[in-house]
NUFI-642685 format. One record per residue: residue in three letters; x, y, z of N, C-alpha, C in turn. Coordinates in pm, whole numbers, padded with zeros to 5 digits, always signed. Example, Ala and Ser with C-alpha at 12.3 -4.5 7.8 and 13.67 -1.06 7.14 Angstrom:
<nodes>
ALA+01319-00569+00780+01230-00450+00780+01320-00330+00780SER+01285-00225+00708+01367-00106+00714+01290+00003+00787
</nodes>
This chain:
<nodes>
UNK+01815-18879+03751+01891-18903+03874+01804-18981+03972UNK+01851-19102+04031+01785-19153+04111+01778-19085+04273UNK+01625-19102+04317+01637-19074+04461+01712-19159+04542UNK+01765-19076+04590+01832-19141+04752+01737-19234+04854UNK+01726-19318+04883+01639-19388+04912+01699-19477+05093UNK+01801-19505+05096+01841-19529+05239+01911-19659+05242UNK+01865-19743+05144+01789-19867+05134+01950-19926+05027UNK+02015-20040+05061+02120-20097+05043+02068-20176+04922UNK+02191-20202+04831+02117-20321+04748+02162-20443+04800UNK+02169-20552+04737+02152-20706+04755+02315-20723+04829UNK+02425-20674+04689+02579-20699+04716+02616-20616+04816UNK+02548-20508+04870+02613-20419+04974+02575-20481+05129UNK+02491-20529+05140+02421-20641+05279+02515-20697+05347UNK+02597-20767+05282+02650-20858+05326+02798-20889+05232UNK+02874-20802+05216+03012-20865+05132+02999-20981+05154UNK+03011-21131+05068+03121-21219+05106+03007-21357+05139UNK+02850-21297+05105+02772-21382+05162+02671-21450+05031UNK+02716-21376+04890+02650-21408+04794+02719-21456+04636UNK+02648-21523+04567+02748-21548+04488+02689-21514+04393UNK+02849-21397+04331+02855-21316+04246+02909-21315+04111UNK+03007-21432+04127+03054-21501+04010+03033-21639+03998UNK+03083-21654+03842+03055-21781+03799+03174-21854+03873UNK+03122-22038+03946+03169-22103+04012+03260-22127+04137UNK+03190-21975+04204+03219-21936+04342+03121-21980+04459UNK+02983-22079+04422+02953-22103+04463+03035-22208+04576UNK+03125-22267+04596+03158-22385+04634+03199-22310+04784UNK+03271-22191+04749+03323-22060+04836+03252-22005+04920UNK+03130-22020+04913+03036-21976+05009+02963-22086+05140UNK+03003-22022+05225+02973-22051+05372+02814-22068+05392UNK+02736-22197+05333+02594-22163+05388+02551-22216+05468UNK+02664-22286+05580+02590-22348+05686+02561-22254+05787UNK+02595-22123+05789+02619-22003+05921+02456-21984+05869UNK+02377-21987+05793+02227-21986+05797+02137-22054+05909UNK+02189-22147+05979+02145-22239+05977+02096-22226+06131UNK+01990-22255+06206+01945-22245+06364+01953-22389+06431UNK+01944-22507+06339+01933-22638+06382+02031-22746+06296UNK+02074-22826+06347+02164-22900+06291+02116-23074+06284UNK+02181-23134+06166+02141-23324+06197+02269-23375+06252UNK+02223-23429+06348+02286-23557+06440+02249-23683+06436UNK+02394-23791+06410+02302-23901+06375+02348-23995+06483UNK+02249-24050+06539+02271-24213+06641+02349-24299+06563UNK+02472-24312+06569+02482-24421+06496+02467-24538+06539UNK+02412-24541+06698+02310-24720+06741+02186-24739+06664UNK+02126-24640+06589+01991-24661+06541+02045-24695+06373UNK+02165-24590+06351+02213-24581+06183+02214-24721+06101UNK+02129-24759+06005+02119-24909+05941+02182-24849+05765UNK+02251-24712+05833+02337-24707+05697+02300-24749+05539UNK+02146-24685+05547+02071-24716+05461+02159-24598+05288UNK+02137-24460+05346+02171-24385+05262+02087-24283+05233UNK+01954-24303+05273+01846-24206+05270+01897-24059+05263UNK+01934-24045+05364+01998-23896+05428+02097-23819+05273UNK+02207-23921+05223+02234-23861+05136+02171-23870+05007UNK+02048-23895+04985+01995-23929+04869+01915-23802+04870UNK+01855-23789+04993+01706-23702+04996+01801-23538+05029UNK+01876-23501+05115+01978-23405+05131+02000-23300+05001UNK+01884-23193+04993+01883-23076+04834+02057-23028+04837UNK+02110-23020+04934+02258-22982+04930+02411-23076+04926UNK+02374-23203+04917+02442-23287+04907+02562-23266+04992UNK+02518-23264+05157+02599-23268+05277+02658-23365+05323UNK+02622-23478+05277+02658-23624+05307+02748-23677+05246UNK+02819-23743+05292+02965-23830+05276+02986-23933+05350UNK+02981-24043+05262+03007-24213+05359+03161-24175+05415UNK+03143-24247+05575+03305-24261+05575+03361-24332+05623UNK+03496-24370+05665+03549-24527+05671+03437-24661+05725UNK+03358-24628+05836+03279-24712+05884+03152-24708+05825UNK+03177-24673+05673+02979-24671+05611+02866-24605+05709UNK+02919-24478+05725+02821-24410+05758+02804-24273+05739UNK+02680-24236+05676+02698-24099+05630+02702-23976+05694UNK+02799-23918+05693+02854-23790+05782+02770-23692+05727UNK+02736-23599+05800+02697-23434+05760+02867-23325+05756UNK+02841-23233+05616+02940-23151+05632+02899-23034+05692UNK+02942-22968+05827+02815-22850+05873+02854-22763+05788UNK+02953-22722+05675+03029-22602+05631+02922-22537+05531UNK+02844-22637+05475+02708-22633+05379+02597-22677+05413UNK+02574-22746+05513+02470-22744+05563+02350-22682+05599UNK+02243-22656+05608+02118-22512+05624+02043-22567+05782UNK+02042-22714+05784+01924-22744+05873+01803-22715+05822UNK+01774-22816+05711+01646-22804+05655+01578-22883+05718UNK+01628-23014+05759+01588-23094+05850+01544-23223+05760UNK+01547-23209+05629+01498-23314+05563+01585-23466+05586UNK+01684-23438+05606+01712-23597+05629+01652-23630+05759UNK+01646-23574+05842+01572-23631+05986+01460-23708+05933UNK+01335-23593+05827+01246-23658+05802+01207-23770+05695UNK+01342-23823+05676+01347-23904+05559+01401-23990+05592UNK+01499-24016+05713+01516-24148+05818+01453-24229+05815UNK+01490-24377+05745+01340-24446+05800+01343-24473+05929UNK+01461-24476+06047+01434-24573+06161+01476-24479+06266UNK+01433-24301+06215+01452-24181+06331+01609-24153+06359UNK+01720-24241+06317+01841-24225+06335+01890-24078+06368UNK+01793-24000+06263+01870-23806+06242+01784-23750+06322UNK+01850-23656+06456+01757-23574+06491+01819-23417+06476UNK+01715-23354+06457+01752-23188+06436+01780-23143+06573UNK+01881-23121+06635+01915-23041+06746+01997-22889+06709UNK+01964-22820+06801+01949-22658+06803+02076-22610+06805UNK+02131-22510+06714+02239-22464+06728+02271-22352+06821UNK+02355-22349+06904+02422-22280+07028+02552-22216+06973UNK+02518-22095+07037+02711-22002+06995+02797-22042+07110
</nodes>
């Protein structure tokens, strides 16, 4: 018999925040992680593509005017496209409730 211990496991934390089955990933909300967000100038944007190349979550989407959008719905604010800008276009600004 196991001790009682206090202590929650992984799936009890958080219903609804982990993925538990196969190809439910898409279903999960991981931009609510997130403390900082990318914003892009689009006076500086030379619509290179960087952002969606270098982007581990593939947040980026060209759109009518060739320029790559962030989706915040998956987003983390890793900040890597900021730092992969060549011409500073992305800056990480702070997320507010």
């Amino acid at each position: 018999m196991a001790k009682e211990t206090g202590i929650k496991s992984w799936r009890e934390l958080n219903p609804g925040t982990a993925v538990t089955e196969p190809g439910s990933a898409a279903e999960l909300k991981t931009g609510d992680w997130r403390s900082s967000r990318p914003e892009t100038d689009h006076d500086r944007c030379i619509k290179c593509g960087q952002c969606y190349i270098m982007c581990p979550d593939m947040v980026y989407s060209k759109d009518e005017e060739g320029y790559y959008a962030q989706n915040y719905y998956w987003c983390k604010g890793c900040g890597i496209c900021a730092k992969e800008c060549p011409v500073g276009a992305i800056m990480m600004i702070e997320e507010v409730d």
